[in-house]
C-alpha positions as CSV (number, residue, x, y, z in Angstrom):
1,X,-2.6,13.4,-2.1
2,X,-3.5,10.3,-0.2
3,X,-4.8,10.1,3.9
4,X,-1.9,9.1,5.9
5,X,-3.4,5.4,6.6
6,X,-4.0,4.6,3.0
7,X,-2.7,1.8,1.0
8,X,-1.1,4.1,-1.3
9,X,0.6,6.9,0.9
10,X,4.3,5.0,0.4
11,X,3.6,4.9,-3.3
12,X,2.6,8.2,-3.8
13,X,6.5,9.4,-2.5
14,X,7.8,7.7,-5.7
15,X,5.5,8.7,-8.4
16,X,6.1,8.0,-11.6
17,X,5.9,10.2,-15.0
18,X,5.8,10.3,-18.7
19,X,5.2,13.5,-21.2
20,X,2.4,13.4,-23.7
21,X,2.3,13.7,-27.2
22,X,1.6,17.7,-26.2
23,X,4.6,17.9,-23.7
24,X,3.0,17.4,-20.4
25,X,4.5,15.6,-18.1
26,X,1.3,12.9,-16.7
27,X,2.5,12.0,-13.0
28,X,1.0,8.9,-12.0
29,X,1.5,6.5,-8.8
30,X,3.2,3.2,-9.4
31,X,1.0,-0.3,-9.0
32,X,0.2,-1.7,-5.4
33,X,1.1,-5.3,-5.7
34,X,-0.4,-7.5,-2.7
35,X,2.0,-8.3,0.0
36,X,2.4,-11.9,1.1
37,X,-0.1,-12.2,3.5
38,X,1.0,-15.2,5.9
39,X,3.9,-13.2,6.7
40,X,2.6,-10.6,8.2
41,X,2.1,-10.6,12.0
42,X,-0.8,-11.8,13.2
43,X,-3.0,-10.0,15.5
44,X,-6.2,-12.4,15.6
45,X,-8.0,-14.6,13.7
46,X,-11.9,-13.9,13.3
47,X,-14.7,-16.6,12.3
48,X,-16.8,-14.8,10.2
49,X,-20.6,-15.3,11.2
50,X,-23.6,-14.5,9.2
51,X,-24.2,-11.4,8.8
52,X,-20.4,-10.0,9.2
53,X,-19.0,-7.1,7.1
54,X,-15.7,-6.7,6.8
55,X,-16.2,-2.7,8.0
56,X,-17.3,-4.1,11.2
57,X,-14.5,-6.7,11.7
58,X,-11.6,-3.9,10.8
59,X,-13.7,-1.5,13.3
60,X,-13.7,-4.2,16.5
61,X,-10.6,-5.6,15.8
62,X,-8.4,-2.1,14.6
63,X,-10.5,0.4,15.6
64,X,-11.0,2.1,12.5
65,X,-13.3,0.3,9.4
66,X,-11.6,2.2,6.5
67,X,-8.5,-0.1,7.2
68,X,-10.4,-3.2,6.0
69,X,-7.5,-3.5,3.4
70,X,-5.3,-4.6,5.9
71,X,-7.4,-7.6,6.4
72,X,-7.2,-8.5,2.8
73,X,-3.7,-8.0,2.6
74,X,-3.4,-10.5,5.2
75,X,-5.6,-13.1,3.7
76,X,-4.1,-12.7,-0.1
77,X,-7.6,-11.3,-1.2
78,X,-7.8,-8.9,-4.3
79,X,-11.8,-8.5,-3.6
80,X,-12.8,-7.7,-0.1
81,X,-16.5,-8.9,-0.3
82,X,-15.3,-12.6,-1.0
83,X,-13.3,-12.3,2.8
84,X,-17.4,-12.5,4.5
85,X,-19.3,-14.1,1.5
86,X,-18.6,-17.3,3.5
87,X,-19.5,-18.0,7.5
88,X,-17.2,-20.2,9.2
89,X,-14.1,-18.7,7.2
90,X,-11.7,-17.9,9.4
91,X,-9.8,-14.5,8.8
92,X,-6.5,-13.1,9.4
93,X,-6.2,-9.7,10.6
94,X,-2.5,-8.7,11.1
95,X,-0.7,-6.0,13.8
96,X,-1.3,-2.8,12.2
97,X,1.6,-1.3,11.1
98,X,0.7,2.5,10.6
């Protein structure tokens, strides 16, 4: 259901279910609350500059831009455009744990 390095992989082994008014049974995946973010292991911290993207941060810094959310994790951030909106914020981006 969900690419092995998704946010939502360890939810989707527990999902969740209700029947309908019809008698289906509606499988859903349960709510992905943020983790706290200053406890997670700390890889680096990044300066954002003009001109960052978080894409481009996750991509130098984990190798792979799709895992941006780990970055926001890290910094307690629900929207991931307000991590770069900024330029002399300075970012956490934690150990990847995959």
């Amino acid at each position: 259901m969900f690419e092995p390095k998704s946010r939502y992989v360890s939810l989707a082994q527990c999902p969740l279910g209700f029947i309908d008014t019809q008698g289906r049974t509606i499988l859903y995946i349960p709510r992905r609350f943020l983790p706290p973010g200053g406890k997670m292991p700390l890889l680096v911290e990044i300066t954002v500059v003009a001109g960052d993207r978080l894409d481009t941060i996750t991509a130098r810094t984990l190798g792979d831009p799709e895992q941006f959310w780990r970055v926001c994790d890290a910094n307690d951030a629900m929207n991931p455009f307000e991590l770069t909106a900024e330029s002399g914020r300075v970012l956490r981006v934690p150990v990847p744990q995959f």
